[in-house]
MIZAMAR-741252 format. One record per residue (C-alpha): residue number from 1; residue in three letters; x, y, z. Coordinates in Angstrom, 1 decimal. Layout:
% residues N
+-----+--------+--------+--------+--------+
! num ! residu !      u !      v !      w !
+-----+--------+--------+--------+--------+
! NUM !    ALA !      X !      Y !      Z !
...
+-----+--------+--------+--------+--------+
//
This chain:
% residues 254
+-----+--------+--------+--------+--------+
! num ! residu !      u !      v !      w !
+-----+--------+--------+--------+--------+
!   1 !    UNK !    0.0 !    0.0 !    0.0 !
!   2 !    UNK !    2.8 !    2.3 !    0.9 !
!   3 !    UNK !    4.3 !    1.8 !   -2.4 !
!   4 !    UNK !    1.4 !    2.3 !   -4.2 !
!   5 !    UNK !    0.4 !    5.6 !   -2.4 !
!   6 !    UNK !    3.9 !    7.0 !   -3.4 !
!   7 !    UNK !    3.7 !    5.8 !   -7.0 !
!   8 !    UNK !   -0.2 !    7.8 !   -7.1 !
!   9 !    UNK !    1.8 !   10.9 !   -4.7 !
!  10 !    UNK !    4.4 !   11.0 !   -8.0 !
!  11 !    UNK !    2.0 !   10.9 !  -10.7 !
!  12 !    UNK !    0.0 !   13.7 !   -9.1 !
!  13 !    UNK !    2.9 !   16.1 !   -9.0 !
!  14 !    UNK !    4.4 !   15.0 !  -12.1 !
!  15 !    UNK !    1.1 !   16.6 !  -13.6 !
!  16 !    UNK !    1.2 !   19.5 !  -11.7 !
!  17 !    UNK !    4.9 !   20.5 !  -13.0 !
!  18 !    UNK !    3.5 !   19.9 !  -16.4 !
!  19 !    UNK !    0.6 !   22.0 !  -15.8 !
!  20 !    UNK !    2.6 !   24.7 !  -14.3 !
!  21 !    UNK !    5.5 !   25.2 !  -16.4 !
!  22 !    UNK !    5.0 !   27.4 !  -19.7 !
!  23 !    UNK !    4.9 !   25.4 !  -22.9 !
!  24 !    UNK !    8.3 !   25.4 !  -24.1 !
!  25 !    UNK !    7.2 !   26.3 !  -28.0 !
!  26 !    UNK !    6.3 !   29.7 !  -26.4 !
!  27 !    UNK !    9.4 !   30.1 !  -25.3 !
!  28 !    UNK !   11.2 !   33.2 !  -27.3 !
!  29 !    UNK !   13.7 !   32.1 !  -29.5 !
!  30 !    UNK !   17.8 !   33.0 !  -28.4 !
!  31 !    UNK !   19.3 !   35.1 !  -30.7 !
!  32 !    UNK !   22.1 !   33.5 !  -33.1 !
!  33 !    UNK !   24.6 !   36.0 !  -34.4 !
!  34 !    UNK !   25.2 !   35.6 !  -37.8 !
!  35 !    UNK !   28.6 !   35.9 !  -39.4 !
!  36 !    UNK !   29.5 !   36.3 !  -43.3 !
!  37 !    UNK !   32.3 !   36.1 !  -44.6 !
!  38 !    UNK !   31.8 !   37.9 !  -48.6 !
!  39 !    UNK !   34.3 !   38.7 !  -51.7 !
!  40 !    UNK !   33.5 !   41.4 !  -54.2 !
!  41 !    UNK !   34.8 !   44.3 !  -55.4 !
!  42 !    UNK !   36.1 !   47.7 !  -53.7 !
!  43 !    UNK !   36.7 !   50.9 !  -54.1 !
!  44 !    UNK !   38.2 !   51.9 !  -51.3 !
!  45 !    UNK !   42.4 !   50.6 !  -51.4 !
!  46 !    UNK !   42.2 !   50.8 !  -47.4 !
!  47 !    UNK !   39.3 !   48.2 !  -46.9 !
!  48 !    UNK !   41.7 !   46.1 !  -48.8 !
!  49 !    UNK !   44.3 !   46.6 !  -47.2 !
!  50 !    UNK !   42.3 !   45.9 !  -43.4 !
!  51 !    UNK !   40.9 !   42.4 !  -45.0 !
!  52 !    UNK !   44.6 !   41.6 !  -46.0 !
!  53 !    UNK !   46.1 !   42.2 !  -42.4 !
!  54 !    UNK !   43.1 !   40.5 !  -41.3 !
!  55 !    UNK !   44.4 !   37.5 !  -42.9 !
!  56 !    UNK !   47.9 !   38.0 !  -42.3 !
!  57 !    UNK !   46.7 !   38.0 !  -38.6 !
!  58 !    UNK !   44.8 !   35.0 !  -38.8 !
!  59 !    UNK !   47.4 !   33.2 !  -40.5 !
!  60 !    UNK !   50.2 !   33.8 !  -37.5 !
!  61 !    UNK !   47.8 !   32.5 !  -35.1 !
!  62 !    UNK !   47.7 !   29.4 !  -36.8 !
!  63 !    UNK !   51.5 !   29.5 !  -36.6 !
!  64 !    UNK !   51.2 !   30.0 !  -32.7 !
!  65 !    UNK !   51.9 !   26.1 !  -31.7 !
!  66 !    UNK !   55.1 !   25.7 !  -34.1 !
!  67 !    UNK !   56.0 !   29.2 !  -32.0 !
!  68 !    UNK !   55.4 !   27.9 !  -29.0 !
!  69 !    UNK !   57.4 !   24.9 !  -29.3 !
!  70 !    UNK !   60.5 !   26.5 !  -31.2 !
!  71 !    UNK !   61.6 !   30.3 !  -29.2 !
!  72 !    UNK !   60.2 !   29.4 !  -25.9 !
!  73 !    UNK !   61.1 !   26.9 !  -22.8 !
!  74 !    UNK !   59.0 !   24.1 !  -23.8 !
!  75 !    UNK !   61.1 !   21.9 !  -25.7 !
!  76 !    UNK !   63.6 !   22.1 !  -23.0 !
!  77 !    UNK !   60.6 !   21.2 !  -20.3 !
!  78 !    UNK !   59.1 !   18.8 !  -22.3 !
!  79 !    UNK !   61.7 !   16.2 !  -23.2 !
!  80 !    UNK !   63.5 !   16.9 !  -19.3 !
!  81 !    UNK !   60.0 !   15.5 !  -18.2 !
!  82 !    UNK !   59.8 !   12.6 !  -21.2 !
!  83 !    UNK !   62.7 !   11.6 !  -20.0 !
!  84 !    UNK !   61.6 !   11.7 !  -16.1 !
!  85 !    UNK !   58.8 !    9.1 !  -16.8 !
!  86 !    UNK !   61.0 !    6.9 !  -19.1 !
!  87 !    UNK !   64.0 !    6.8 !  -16.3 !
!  88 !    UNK !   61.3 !    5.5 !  -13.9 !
!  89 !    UNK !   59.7 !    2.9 !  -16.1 !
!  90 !    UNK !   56.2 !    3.6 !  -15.1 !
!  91 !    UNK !   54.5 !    3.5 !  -18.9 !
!  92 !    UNK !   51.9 !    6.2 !  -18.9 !
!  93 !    UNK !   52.1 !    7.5 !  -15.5 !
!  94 !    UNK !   51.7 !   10.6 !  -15.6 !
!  95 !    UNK !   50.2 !   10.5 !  -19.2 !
!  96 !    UNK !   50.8 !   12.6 !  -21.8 !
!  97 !    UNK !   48.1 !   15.3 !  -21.1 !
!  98 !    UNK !   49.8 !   16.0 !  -17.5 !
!  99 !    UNK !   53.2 !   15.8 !  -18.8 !
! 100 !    UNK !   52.4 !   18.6 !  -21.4 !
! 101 !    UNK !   49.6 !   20.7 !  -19.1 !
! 102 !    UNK !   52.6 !   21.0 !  -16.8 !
! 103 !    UNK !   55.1 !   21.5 !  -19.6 !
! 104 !    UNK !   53.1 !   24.5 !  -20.8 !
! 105 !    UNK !   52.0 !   26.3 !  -17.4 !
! 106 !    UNK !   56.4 !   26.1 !  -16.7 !
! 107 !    UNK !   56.8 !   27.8 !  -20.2 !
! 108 !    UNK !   54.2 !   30.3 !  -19.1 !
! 109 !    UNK !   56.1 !   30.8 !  -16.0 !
! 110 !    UNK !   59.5 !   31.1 !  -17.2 !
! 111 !    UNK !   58.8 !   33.1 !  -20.2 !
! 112 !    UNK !   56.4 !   35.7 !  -18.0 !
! 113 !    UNK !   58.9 !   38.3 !  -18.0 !
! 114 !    UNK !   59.4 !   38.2 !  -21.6 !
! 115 !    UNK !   55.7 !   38.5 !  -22.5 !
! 116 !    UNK !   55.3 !   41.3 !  -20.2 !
! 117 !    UNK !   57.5 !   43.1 !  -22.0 !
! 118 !    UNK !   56.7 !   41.8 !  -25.4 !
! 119 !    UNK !   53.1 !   43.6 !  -23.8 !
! 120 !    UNK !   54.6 !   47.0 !  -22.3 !
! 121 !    UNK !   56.9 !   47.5 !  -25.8 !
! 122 !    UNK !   54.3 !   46.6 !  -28.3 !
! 123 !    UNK !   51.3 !   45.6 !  -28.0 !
! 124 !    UNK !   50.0 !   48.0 !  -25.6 !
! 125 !    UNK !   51.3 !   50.8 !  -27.6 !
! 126 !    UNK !   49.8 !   49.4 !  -31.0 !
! 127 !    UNK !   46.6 !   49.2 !  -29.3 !
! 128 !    UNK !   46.5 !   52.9 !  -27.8 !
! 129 !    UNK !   47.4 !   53.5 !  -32.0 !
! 130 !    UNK !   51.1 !   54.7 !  -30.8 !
! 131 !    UNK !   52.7 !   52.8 !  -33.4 !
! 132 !    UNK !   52.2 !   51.3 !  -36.2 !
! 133 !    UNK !   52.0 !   47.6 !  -37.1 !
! 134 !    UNK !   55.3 !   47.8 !  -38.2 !
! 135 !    UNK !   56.9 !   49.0 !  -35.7 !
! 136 !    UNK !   55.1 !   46.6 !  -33.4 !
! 137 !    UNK !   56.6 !   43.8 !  -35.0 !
! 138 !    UNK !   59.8 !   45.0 !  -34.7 !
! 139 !    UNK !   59.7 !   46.3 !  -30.7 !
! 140 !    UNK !   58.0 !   42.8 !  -30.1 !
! 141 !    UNK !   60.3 !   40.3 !  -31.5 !
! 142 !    UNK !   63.1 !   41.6 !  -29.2 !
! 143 !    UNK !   62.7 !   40.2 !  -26.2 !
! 144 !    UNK !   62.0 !   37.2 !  -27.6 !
! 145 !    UNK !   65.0 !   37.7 !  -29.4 !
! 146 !    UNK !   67.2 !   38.1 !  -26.5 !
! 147 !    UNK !   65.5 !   35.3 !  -25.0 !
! 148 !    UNK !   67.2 !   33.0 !  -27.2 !
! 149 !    UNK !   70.3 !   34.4 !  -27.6 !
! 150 !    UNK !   70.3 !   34.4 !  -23.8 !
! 151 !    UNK !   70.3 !   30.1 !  -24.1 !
! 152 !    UNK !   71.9 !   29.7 !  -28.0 !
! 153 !    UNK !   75.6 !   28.4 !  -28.3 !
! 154 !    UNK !   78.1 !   30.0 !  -30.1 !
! 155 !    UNK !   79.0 !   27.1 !  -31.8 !
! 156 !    UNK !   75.3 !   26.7 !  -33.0 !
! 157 !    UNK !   75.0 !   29.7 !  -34.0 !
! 158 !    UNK !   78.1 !   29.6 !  -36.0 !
! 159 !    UNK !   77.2 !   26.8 !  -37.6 !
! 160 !    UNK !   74.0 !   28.4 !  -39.2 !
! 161 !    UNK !   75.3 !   31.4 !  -39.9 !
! 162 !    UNK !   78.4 !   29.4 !  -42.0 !
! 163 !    UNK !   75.7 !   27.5 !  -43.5 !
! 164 !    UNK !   74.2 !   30.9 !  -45.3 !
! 165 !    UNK !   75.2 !   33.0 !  -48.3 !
! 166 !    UNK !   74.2 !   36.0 !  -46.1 !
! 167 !    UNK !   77.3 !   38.7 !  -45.2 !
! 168 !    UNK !   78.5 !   37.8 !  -41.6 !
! 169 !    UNK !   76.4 !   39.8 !  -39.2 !
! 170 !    UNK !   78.2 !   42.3 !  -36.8 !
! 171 !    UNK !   76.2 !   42.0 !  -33.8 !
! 172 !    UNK !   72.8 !   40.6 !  -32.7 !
! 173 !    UNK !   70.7 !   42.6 !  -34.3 !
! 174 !    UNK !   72.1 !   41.3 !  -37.7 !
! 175 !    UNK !   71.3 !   37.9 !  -37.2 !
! 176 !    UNK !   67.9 !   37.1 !  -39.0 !
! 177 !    UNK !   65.5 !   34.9 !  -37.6 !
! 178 !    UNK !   65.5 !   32.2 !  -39.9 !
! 179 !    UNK !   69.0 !   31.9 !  -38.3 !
! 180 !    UNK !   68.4 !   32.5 !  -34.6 !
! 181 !    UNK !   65.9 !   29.8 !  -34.6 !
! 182 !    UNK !   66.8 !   26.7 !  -35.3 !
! 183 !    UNK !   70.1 !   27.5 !  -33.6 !
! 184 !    UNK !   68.4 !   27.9 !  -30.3 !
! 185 !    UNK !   66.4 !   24.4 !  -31.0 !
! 186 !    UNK !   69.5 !   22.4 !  -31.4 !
! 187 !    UNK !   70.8 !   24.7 !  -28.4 !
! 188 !    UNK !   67.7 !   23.6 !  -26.3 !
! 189 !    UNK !   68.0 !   19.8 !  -27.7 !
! 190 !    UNK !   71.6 !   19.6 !  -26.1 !
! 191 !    UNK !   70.6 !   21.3 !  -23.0 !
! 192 !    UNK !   67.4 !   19.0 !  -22.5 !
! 193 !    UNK !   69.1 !   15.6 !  -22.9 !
! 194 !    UNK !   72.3 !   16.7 !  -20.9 !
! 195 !    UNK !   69.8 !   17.7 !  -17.8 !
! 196 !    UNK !   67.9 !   13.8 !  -19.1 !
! 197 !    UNK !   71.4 !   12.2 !  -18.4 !
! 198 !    UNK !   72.2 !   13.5 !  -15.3 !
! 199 !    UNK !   68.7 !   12.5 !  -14.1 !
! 200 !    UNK !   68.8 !    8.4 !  -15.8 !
! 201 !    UNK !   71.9 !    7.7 !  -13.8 !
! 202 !    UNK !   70.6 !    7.0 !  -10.2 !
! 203 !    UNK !   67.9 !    5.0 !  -11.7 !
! 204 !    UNK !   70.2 !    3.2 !  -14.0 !
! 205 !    UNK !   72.3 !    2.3 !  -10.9 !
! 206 !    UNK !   69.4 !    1.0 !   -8.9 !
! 207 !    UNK !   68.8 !   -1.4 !  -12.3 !
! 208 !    UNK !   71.9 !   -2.4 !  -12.6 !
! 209 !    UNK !   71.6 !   -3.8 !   -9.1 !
! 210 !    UNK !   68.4 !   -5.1 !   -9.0 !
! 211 !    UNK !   69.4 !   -7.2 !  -12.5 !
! 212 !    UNK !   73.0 !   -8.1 !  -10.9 !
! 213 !    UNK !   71.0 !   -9.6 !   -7.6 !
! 214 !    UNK !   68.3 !  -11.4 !   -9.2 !
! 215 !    UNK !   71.0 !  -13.2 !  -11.7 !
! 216 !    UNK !   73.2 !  -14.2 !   -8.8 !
! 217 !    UNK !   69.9 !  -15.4 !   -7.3 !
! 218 !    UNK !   69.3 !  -17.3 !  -10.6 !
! 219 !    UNK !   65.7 !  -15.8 !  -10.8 !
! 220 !    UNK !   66.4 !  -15.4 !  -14.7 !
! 221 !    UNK !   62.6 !  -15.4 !  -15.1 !
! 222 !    UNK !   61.8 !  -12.5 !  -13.0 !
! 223 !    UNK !   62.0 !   -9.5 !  -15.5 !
! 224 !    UNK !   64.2 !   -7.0 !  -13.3 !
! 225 !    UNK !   61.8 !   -3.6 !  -13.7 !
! 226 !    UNK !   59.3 !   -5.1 !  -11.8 !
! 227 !    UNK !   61.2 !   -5.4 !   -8.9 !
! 228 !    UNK !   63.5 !   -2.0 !   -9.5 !
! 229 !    UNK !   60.2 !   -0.1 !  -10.2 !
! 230 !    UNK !   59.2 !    0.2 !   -6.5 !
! 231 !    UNK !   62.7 !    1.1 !   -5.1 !
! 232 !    UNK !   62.8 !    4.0 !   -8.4 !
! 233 !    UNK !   59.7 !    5.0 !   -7.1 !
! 234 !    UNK !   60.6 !    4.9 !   -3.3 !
! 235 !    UNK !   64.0 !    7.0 !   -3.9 !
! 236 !    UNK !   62.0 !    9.4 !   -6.0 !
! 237 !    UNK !   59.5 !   10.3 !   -3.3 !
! 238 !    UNK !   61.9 !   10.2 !   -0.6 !
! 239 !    UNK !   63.9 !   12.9 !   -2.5 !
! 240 !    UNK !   61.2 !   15.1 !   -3.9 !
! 241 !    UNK !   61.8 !   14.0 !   -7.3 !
! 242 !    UNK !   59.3 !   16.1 !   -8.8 !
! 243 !    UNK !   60.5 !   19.5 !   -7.1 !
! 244 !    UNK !   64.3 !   19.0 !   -8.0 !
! 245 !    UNK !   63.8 !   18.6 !  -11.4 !
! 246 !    UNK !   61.0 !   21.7 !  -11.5 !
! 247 !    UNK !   63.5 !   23.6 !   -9.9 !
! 248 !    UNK !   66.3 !   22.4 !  -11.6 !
! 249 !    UNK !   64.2 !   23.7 !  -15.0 !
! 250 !    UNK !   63.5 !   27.0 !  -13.6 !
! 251 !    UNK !   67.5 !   27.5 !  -12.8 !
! 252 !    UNK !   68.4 !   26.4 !  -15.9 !
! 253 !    UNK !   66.9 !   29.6 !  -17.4 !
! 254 !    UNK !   67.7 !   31.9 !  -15.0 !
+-----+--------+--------+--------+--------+
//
């Protein structure tokens, strides 16, 4: 009986909602903004001019990964922390998502000071219509610029600059990006698997150990990163594994 009188209870205010609440048809309809994109003819050489920075503009944001990775910190964070996860033999863990969130908010961190005043030089004052676009460009690409001549070799920058039928430049300022560039990637690819090194060996040590033991055990059978994987793991909790290699990254571009 109690169940029924709760199923009846249910029914009854099911039908009051219904009777209650507005019809939904009558309901106005949300506003949908509508966008067009058109080509035809003009008069006027400026409203060309607007549509074809428009598209210049759009086509740099499309370039904004391939930035990202190549004049910042995040090749450099990236492959240190690749190289964290394969040194303790744990597969996925942490997957890739975490690996390259945390990559990114350390490349936001360390470059801060660079996009502030990337901000205060150029784009701030093309905004307030101060400069011109031109000008922009050219106020904003040097910090950046000094970024990476802050962490480019010498010898990788020679090597580039050999490489090209361009006069040898006389200071910094000479040196063209197409140059600058890659020579800070290769710079950033030595300095990312020297710091990987340094971090293998005390986990190669504690394999080396584990596979020496379990062959004078004659446990031949036993593969040797099952039992190494929870001393890695021990040693790299015991010495806060995860902030000595962060702050390890963060020094490395002071």
């Amino acid at each position: 009986m109690i169940m029924k009188s709760i199923k009846v209870l249910a029914i009854v205010l099911i039908t009051v909602i219904l009777l209650t609440v507005p019809e939904i048809g009558s309901a106005q309809p949300v506003p949908v903004p509508d966008v067009n994109i058109e080509i035809g003819e003009s008069e006027d050489p400026r409203a060309v001019v607007g549509s074809l920075r428009i598209l210049l503009l759009l086509t740099v944001l499309s370039l904004v990964p391939a930035i990202l990775v190549m004049m910042t910190s995040f090749t450099r964070i990236v492959i240190v922390l690749s190289f964290v996860r394969n040194a303790l033999a744990t597969q996925q863990i942490p997957p890739n998502q975490v690996l390259i969130g945390l990559a990114l908010f350390l490349t936001f961190f360390t470059m801060a000071p660079v996009y502030n005043e990337i901000n205060d030089r150029a784009l701030t004052p093309y905004l307030a219509e101060q400069i011109s676009q031109e000008e922009a460009l050219e106020e904003g690409q040097k910090p950046l610029r000094d970024f990476m001549f802050k962490h480019t070799r010498e010898k990788d920058l020679a090597l580039f600059i050999n490489m090209t039928d361009v006069d040898r430049p006389q200071n910094e300022r000479d040196v063209p990006l197409s140059v600058l560039v890659p020579a800070f990637m290769i710079s950033e690819l030595k300095t990312a698997f020297e710091m990987g090194f340094i971090i293998y060996i005390p986990f190669l040590i504690i394999d080396m150990v584990v596979a020496s033991t379990l062959m004078s055990m004659g446990m031949f059978m036993v593969p040797p990163v099952m039992i190494s994987l929870p001393f890695k793991l021990l040693l790299f909790v015991m010495v806060d594994g995860w902030y000595l290699v962060v702050k390890s990254l963060l020094e490395s571009f002071g």
